[in-house]
Structure formats: C-alpha cells, structure tokens
C-alpha positions, 0 to 999 in steps of 0.5 A, a space after each residue: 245595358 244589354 248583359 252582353 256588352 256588360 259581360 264582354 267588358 265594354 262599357 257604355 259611356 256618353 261621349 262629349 257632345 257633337 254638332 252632326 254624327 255622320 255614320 259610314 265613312 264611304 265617300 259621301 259620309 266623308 263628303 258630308 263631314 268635310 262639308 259641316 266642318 267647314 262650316 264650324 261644325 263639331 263633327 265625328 265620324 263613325 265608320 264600322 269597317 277597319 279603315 275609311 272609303 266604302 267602295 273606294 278602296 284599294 289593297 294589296 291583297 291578291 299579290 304583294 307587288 300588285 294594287 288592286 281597287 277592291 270595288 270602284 276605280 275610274 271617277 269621272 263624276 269626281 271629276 266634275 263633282 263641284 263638291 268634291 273639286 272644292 275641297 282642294 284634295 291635291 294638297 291631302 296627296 291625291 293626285 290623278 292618272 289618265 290612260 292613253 285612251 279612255 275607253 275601248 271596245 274590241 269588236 268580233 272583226 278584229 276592229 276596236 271601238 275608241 273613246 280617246 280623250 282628244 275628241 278629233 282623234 275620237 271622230 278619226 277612229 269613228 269615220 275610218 270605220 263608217 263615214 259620216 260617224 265622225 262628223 256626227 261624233 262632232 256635233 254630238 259634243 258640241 251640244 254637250 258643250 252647251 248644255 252638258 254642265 247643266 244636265 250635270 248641275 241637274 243630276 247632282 244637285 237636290 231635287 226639283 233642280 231650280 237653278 242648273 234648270 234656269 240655266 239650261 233653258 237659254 241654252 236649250 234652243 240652241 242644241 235642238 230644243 225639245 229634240 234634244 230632250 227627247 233624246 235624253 229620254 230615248 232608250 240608249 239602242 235608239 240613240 245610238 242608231 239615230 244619231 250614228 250609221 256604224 256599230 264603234 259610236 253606237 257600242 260606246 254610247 250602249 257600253 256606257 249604258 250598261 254600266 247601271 242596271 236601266 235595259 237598253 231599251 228602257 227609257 233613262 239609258 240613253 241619259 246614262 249613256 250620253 252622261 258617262 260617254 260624254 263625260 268620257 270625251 270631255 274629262 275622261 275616266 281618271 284613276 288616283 296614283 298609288 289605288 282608288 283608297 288614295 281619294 278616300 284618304 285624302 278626304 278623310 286626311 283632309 277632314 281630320 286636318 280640320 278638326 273632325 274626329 273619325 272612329 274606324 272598326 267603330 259599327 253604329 247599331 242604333 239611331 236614338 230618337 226623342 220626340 220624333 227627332 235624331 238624337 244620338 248614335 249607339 256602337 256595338 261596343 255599347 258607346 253613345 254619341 249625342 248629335 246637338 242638330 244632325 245625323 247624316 247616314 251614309 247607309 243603305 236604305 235597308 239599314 235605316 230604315 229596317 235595322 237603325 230606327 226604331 220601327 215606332 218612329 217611322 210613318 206607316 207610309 213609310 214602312 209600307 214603301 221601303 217594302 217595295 224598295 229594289 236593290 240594283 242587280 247584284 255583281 261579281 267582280 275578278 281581279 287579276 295580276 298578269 305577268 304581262 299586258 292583256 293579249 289582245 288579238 288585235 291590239 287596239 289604236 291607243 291602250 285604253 284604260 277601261 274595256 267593255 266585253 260583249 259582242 254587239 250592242 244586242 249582246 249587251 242588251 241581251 246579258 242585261 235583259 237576263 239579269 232583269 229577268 233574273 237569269 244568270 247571263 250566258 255571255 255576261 257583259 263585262 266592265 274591266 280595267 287595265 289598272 298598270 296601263 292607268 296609272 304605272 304605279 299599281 304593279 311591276 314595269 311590263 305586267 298588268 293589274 286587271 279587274 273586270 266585273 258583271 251583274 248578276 241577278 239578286 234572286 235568281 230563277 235560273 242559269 242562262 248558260 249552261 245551268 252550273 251555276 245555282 245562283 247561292 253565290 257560294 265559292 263554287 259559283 263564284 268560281 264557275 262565274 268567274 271561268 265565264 268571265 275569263 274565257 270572255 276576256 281569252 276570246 279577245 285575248 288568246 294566252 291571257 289565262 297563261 298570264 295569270 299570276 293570281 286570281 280573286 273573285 269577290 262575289 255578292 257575299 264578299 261585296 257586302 262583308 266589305 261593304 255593308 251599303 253594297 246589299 246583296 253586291 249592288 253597287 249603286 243603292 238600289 236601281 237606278 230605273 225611273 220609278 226609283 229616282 228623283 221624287 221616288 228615291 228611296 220611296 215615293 214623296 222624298 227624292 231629298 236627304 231628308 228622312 221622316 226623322 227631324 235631324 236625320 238625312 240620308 246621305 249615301 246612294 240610296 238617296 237621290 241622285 244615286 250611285 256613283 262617286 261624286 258626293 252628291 248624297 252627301 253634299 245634299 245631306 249636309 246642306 240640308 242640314 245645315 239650312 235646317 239648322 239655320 231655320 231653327 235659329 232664326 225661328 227662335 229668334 
C-alpha cells in the first residue's frame, strides 16, 4: 500500500466480489448498470463525485428558490432511447414537461423562427413568413416519418448497424432514395437553402447544427440538423419536473431498487489488469473491487487510456491513436435567475422552451468557424433555456430560471472580439465571456440585465471540476466530426465499447455514437458484455 493511504488511515481492503464494475455514475454508467442487473448481474457502481448523474444534474445553488440544471437540460434522444424508454423510469418518479413551443429563434426583423410541436402549426408560422416554406416543412416530415426511426436505430446502436440498416432499405425509396442520403451527408447551410425559400425553416435546421461542434458547411451537419430538428417536430425537446437531476435519480433509484450497490464520493484511480484481462478496480481511498467478467468505464477516453491502465497494457497502435484524439470545443455556460419572464422585444407566437441567439445563419457559421479556428467568438452562438416557462416547478410564479452557454476553443489563438479575453479561463474571462453572452440576450431582450436577480458563470475549469468526462468543458467526449465517429471513435479500428483490454468496455461518450443523453454507450457496452460473457460460457462448455 502506498505510505500515504497507510498515514491517511484508509485501509486497503478486498471487498466481496462482483459480476461488472462499472465507474462513473453519469447516465450511461447508470445505463449499463440498470441493463447487467436486469440480466441477474451482481453489479456496483463507482462513482467519484458527491452525488450520481455526470451531466445530468440540477442544483440550487445559484439562488435558494431557483433550480437550475447545472450542465444538459432538454432530452429529446432520451426521448427516443429504446434503452432508456425500457426501464419504466415514470414509476422511480420521473416525470416530463414540455414548453409551449419547442424551440425559438428571434431574428433582427423583430420576427421569430418557431419550432412547435404541432407540425401544422410549425408549417403556419413558416408559410406567413415565406410562401411555400410551409408546404416543404410538410413533406420534410413526412420523409422522417418514414425513415426517421431507422436513422435513429442506426445511430444508437453498435457499429456496423445491420438491423436498423435492413430496416431502412425498404423505406429508402419511398423518401427519395439515394436523394435523401445525399441529404443526410449535405452541409447543413445547403440543406436548408435546398430544401426552403426563407430564413425561419433554414435557421432552425442551422441552430440545430451548431448544437455539436461539426461547421455548417462540413459534411455531418446537415445529419445533426435533420436529427434534433426533427426530433423537435416529433417529440420535442422535454425537461424532467423538479431539474434534470430527476432522470438521474430515477436511474439510479431504479438500479438500487434492483439490488445494485452504488458508492458515491468513491474516485476510481486504477484499472487492474491480469493477463491482459480487467480484473478489479482501485479507489483513492485504497479500496479494491474484483469484477469476475467486466468493467464498464463511463470516462473520458483520456482517462482510460492515459491515467486508468497501465500503459503496458495498451498496444502501441493504441497509444500512437489516442495522441491524436480531439476533444469538442470547450464551453462556458451562464445560469440566471430573473425576477420576471425574459424581455423579448418582440414577443414571439408561443413561449419556447429552448432559444438559439445569433443573427442569421452566416452569424452561426461564422462563431462556429471562430471556435474551429481557435478564436474566441465575436458574437458567440448562443444555446439557451426558459427553464420556469418549461416546467413551473424551477422557481417563483412569474420569474424565470434561464441559462445559456457558447463554445469556445480548447487552446485559444486569439480573441475574435475585442481582444479582453486571453483564453486562460480564469474568473476574469469568464466573467468577460459571460458580459458577451448577456448583452447578446439584451439585444433581443432590452432590461433583461434589470431582471437579474443572481448570475453563475461556470467556465471549462468549472465544467470539468464537476464533471471530470467534460475535459477542458467539451461536452460531447470529444468531436463529433466524421473522422472521429463510427469506425475511428475513439481511434481508428474500434467504433465498439470494446477496448484492447479483454472485460473492459467503454461506455461514455467517447465511445460510438458519442455524446448526448440517450444511453447508447452504455446500452452497447453492457450488451457486449454480456455477449462476451455468454461466448465464454459456451466455449467452456
């Protein structure tokens, strides 16, 4: 035993054996978990933070009588996540809000780009604002209800996708065929221009886009801006009642009630390896679990396979490709709790629960490229959420618990701006980033500074202290650009949850399909573990 742990009074100890170790209790550790255990695994969970969720979280922190999700709050993959929809989480208390409308752009003309849940009302708002957009808004959904739930099939489940594949080809034909993939590889600023006359339909799908760190005229956004756009149109963007720590609890309220043991405030530092197999986990207070067949990593890649394994254990193909691993852009996120409803100067058709901050979509393209291009954006993109027009239970009848956050490079060159800001995200530029944020939102909003009651600005450092997957504040594992998805995530040749270490799988975002709440790292990681598991039985056999 180290002489530290000895002098710190910990004492190392071998606890009972179990079936899977998983580490990390964000939600696709909490996915994998519920997934072994309801298969008859013994299963604990170790999780290095105070209390269970990653980046599903909420607090109350910033003001007594407001909740704020402290990192993610709309869910709409959750929402369509056959792994998550199967766990029956409405009976561990979850339960889910809609706003009036999805989603909300307001434009410079004092007009607002409306996703509403109602696709007719969608295609109203469109047509009053140019002709014929309405029509097209139409028969855009009507492809996705065609094929949409194969795209989705495709994107969660373990790479190649076979079945959701087998699936779409029937249905191919009847959206277009070989058009309609074409369309799924255009940059999303084509997309939009080919498919709509007016700037409302063509700065939703673009908002959409922006919301991973693929440029708008790279091939991959148009995906992202078909996926979440129409996953908009078709089951919204909800929020848990009471903050997003609600889903959290409810998975692990679940996976406890099944038998499962979970360790909060409980930091895995190792990975023990015996002949080139997973075999135990080691805390920082000196604690050894043994896993009898897996351990199922919700953490960064960077972790894994830079601090948790011994670097002996690793091939050397993989050490070379995990140094050209790419984290997503870094981010700085601003809650607010407002005495009242945001001030918009034009108010729009329906309140919308999420809102998209920028003048066009070149203005999205350009903060964007800026953060490609490691600069600091001028007019940074804004992603925000009227949290209390959501879901009334977050604060006080008639105020508003807001947040809104922005990328921003994870090595800076420079400021786009006007050069304050130094890139160090110290509490200074933070502070400085946020002003720039704010007077984005007064802009649309005039007196919406006159409605702060308390601001929390919570930086890349800030991210990552409260979520150690969130390295240098990317959000979504590392970039969600082709050459590091499917077969190359998160290095050329896996693309699965296995890992070079026989029993190990990755199961967090930096495994395929990436980021967003949906469970599928953790779903595939647990599957394949569990058809690992049932090969070895049968080859002893």
């Amino acid at each position: 035993m180290p002489h530290g742990l000895r002098a710190a009074g910990y004492r190392l100890t071998v606890s009972r054996e179990y079936d899977a170790v998983v580490v990390g209790a964000g939600p696709n550790g909490l996915v994998a978990a519920n997934h072994l255990v309801d298969r008859g695994w013994s299963v604990l969970v170790l999780e290095a933070q105070p209390d269970v969720g990653g980046a599903v979280a909420s607090d109350r922190e910033l003001h007594p009588d407001f909740v704020h999700d402290t990192f993610s709050a709309f869910y709409p993959l959750a929402a369509v996540s056959r792994a998550l929809q199967g766990f029956g989480l409405e009976a561990h208390g979850l339960r889910w809000a809609h706003a009036p409308a999805v989603l909300g752009h307001p434009l410079p003309q004092g007009e607002w780009a409306m996703l509403h849940r109602d696709r007719e009302v969608t295609a109203g708002l469109l047509d009053a604002q140019h002709p014929g957009d309405g029509e097209a808004w139409l028969a855009l959904c009507a492809d996705w209800d065609r094929i949409g739930d194969a795209v989705v099939g495709a994107l969660l489940t373990p790479f190649p996708p076979v079945r959701p594949a087998l699936a779409a080809l029937p249905r191919l034909r009847s959206v277009g065929g070989l058009r309609f993939v074409r369309e799924l590889l255009t940059p999303a600023a084509d997309l939009g221009r080919h498919r709509f006359g007016g700037e409302a339909a063509r700065i939703l799908l673009a908002g959409n886009a922006g919301h991973a760190d693929i440029p708008l005229t790279a091939p991959g956004s148009g995906l992202m801006a078909l996926l979440l756009t129409m996953l908009g149109q078709t089951v919204g963007f909800p929020a848990p009642v009471g903050g997003a720590g609600m889903l959290a609890h409810a998975l692990a309220g679940r996976l406890r009630l099944a038998g499962a043991d979970l360790h909060c405030a409980s930091e895995v530092t190792a990975i023990e390896v015996a002949g080139g197999r997973a075999v135990a986990v080691r805390t920082v207070t000196g604690e050894r679990y043994a896993a009898r067949h897996a351990v199922v990593a919700d953490v960064s890649a960077t972790s894994l396979y830079g601090r948790l394994l011994p670097a002996d254990t690793l091939p050397r193909r993989t050490r070379e490709a995990m140094r050209a691993f790419e984290m997503d852009p870094g981010t700085v996120k601003v809650d607010w709790a407002l005495s009242g409803p945001v001030p918009w100067g034009s108010a729009p058709p329906y309140a919308p629960g999420t809102v998209h901050v920028a003048d066009s979509v070149e203005d999205v393209a350009e903060a964007l490229h800026q953060v490609g291009s490691r600069r600091i954006p001028a007019a940074p993109f804004l992603l925000a959420g009227q949290m209390t027009t959501t879901d009334p239970t977050r604060s006080p009848a008639g105020t508003e618990s807001m947040w809104a956050y922005a990328h921003v490079p994870q090595h800076t060159a420079r400021d786009a701006g006007d050069g304050t800001i130094r890139g160090v995200w110290d509490a200074a530029d933070c502070e400085r980033f946020a002003d720039r944020m704010q007077a984005r939102i007064e802009r649309r909003a005039p007196g919406f500074g006159e409605r702060v009651l308390a601001r929390r600005v919570l930086g890349p450092r800030e991210l990552e202290a409260r979520d150690a997957n969130l390295v240098g504040g990317g959000l979504n594992g590392g970039t969600a650009q082709l050459h590091q998805q499917l077969v190359f995530r998160p290095v050329p040749g896996l693309g699965r949850a296995e890992t070079p270490v026989r029993g190990l799988y990755l199961g967090s975002a930096a495994a395929h399909p990436g980021g967003g709440v949906h469970g599928a790292p953790g779903t595939n990681a647990a599957r394949a573990a569990v058809a690992h598991r049932r090969a070895r039985f049968l080859v002893r056999r």
